[in-house]
N, CA, C and O atoms as CSV, one atom per row, in Angstrom:
chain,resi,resn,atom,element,x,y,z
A,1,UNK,N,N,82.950,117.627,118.700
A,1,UNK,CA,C,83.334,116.414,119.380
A,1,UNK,C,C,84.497,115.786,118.604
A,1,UNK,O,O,84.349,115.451,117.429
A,2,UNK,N,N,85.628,115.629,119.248
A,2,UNK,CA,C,86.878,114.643,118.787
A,2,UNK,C,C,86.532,112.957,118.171
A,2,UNK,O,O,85.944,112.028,118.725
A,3,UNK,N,N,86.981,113.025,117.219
A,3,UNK,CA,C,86.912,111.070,117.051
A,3,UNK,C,C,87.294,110.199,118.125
A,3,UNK,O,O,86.965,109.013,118.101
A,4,UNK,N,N,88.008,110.727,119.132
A,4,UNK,CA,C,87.990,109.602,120.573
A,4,UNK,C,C,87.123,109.922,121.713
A,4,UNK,O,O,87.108,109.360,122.809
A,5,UNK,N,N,86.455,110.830,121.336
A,5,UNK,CA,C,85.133,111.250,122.088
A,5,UNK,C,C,83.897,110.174,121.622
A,5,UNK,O,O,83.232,109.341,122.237
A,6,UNK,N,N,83.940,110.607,120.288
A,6,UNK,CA,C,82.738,109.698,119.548
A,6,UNK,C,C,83.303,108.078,119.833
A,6,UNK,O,O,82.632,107.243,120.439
A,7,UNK,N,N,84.477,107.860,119.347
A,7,UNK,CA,C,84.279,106.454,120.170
A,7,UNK,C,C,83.907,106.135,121.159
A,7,UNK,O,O,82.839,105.540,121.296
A,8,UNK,N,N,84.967,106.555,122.467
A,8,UNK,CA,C,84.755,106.425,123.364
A,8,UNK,C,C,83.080,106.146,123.393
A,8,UNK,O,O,82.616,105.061,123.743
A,9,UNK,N,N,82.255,107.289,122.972
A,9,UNK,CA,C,80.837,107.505,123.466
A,9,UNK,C,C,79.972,105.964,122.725
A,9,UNK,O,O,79.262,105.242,123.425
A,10,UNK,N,N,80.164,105.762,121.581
A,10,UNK,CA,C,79.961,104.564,120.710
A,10,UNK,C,C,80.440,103.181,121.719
A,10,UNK,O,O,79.871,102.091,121.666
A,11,UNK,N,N,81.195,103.391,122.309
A,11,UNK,CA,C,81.987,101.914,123.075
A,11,UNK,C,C,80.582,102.053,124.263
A,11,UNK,O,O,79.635,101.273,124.167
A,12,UNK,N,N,80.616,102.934,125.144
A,12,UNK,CA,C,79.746,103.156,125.933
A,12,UNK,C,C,78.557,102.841,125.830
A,12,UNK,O,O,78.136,102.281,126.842
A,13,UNK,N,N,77.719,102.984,124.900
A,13,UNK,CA,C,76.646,102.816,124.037
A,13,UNK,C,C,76.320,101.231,123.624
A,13,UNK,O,O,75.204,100.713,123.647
A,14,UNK,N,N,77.563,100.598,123.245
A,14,UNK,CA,C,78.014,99.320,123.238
A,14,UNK,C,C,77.736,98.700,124.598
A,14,UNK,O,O,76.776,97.929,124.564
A,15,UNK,N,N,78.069,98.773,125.280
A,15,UNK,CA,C,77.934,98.104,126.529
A,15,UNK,C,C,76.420,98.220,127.040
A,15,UNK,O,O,75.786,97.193,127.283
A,16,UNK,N,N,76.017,99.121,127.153
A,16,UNK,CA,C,74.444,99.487,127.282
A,16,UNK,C,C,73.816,98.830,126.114
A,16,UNK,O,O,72.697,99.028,126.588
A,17,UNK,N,N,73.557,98.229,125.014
A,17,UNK,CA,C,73.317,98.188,124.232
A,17,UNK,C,C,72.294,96.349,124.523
A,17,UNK,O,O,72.833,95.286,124.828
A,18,UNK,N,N,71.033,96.551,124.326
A,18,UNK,CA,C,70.213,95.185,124.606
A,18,UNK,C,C,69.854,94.621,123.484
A,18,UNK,O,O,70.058,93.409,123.407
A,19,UNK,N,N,69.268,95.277,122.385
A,19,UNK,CA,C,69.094,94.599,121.375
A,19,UNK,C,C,69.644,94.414,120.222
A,19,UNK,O,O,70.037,95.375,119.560
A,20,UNK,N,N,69.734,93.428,119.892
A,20,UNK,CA,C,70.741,92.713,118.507
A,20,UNK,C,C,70.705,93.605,117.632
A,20,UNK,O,O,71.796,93.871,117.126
A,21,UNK,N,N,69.671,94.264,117.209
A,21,UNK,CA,C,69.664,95.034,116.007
A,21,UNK,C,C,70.361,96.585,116.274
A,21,UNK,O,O,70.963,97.081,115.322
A,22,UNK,N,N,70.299,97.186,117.285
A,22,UNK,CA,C,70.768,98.158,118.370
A,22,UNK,C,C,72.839,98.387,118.368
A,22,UNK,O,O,73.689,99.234,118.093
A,23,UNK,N,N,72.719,96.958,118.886
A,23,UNK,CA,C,74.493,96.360,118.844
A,23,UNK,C,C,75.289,96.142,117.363
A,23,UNK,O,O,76.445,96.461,117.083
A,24,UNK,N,N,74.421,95.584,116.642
A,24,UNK,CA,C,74.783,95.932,114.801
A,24,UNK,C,C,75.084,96.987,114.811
A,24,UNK,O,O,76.300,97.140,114.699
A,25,UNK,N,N,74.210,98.331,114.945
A,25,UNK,CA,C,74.016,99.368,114.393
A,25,UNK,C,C,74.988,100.105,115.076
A,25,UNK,O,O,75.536,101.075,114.554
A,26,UNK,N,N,75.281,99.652,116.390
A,26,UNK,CA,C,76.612,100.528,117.192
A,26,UNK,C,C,78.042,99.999,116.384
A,26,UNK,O,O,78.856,100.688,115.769
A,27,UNK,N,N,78.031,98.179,116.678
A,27,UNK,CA,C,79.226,98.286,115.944
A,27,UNK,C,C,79.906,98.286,114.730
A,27,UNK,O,O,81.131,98.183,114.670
A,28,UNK,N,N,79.173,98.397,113.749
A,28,UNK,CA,C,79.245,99.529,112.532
A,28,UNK,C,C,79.459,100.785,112.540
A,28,UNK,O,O,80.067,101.123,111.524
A,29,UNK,N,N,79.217,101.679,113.276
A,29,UNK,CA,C,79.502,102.872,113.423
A,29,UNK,C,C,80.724,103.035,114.556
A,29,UNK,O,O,81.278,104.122,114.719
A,30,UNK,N,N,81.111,101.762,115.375
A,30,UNK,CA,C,82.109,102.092,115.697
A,30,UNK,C,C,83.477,101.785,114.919
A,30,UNK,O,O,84.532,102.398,115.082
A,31,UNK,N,N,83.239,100.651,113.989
A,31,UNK,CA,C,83.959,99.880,113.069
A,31,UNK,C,C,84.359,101.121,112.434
A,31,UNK,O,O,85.561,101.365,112.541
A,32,UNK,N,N,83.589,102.054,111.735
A,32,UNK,CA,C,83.517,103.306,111.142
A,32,UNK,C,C,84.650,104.340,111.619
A,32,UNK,O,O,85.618,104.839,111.045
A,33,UNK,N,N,84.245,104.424,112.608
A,33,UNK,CA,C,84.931,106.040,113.437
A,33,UNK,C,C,86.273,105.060,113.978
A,33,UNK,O,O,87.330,105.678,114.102
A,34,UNK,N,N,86.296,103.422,114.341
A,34,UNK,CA,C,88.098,103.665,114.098
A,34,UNK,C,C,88.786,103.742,112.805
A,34,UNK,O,O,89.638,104.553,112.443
A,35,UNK,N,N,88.329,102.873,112.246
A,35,UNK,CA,C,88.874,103.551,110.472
A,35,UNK,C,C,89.225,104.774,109.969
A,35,UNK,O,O,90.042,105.052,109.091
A,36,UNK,N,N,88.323,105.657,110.802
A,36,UNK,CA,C,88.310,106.800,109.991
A,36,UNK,C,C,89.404,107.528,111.295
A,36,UNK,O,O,89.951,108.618,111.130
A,37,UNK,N,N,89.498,107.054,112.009
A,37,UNK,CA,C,90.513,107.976,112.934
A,37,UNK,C,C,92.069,107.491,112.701
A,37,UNK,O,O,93.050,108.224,112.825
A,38,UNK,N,N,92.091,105.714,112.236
A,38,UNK,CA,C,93.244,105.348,111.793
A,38,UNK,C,C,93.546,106.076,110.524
A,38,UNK,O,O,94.717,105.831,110.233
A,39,UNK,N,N,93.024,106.819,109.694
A,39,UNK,CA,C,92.725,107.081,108.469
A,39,UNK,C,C,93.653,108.681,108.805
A,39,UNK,O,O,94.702,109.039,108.269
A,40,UNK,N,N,92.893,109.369,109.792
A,40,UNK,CA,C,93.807,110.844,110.316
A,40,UNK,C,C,94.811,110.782,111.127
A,40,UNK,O,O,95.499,111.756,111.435
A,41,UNK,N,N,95.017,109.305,111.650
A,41,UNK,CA,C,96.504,109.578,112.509
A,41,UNK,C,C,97.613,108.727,111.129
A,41,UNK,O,O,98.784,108.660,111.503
A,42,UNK,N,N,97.380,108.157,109.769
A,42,UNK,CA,C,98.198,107.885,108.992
A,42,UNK,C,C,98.045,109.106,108.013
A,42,UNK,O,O,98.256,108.561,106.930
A,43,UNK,N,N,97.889,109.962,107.842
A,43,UNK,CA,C,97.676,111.422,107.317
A,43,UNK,C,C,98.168,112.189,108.078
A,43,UNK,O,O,98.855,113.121,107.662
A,44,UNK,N,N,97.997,112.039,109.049
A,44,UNK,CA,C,99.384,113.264,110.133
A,44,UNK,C,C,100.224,112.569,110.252
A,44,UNK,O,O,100.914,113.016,111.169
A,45,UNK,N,N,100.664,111.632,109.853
A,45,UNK,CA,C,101.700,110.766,110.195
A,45,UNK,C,C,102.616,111.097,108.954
A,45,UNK,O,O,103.786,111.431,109.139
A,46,UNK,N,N,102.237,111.031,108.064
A,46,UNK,CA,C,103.128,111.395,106.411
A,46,UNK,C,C,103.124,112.659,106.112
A,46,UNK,O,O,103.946,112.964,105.248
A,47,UNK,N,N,102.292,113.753,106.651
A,47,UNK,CA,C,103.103,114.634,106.578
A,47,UNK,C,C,103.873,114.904,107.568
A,47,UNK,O,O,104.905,115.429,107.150
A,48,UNK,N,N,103.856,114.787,108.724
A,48,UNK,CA,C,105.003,115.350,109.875
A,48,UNK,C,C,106.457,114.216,108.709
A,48,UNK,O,O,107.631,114.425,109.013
A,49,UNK,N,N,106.332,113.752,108.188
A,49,UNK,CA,C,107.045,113.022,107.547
A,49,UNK,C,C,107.434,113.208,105.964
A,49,UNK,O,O,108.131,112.478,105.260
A,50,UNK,N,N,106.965,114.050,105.739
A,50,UNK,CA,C,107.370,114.461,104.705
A,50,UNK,C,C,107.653,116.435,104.282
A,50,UNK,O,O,107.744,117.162,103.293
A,51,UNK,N,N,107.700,116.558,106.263
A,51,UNK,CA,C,107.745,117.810,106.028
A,51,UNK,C,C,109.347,118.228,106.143
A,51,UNK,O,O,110.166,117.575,106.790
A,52,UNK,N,N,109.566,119.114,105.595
A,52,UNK,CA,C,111.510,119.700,105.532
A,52,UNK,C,C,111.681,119.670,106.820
A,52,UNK,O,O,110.738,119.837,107.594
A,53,UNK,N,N,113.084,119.422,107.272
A,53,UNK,CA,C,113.691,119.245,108.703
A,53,UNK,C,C,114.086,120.722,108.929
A,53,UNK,O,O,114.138,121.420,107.916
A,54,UNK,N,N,114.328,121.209,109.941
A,54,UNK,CA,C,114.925,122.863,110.177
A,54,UNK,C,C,116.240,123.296,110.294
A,54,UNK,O,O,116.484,124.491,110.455
């Protein structure tokens, strides 16, 4: 599964989501998986950027 899968699926989950303790626990883990996807698009970002031109 892609990190905009798992969000996506986490956002979804979010909306369905009834109890307080339930909705914590989603948006922490969604808080999570965008971090961590901002985390791989600034890591492909410096190297396509630091790679030799042709």
């Amino acid at each position: 599964m892609s990190i905009d899968q798992h969000i996506e699926e986490l956002r979804a989950e979010l909306r369905n989501a009834v109890y307080r303790d339930e909705r914590r626990w989603i948006e922490d883990a969604l808080t999570t998986a965008l971090a961590e996807r901002e985390a791989i698009w600034t890591e492909l970002e410096s190297a396509v950027d630091s790679a030799p031109p042709f």
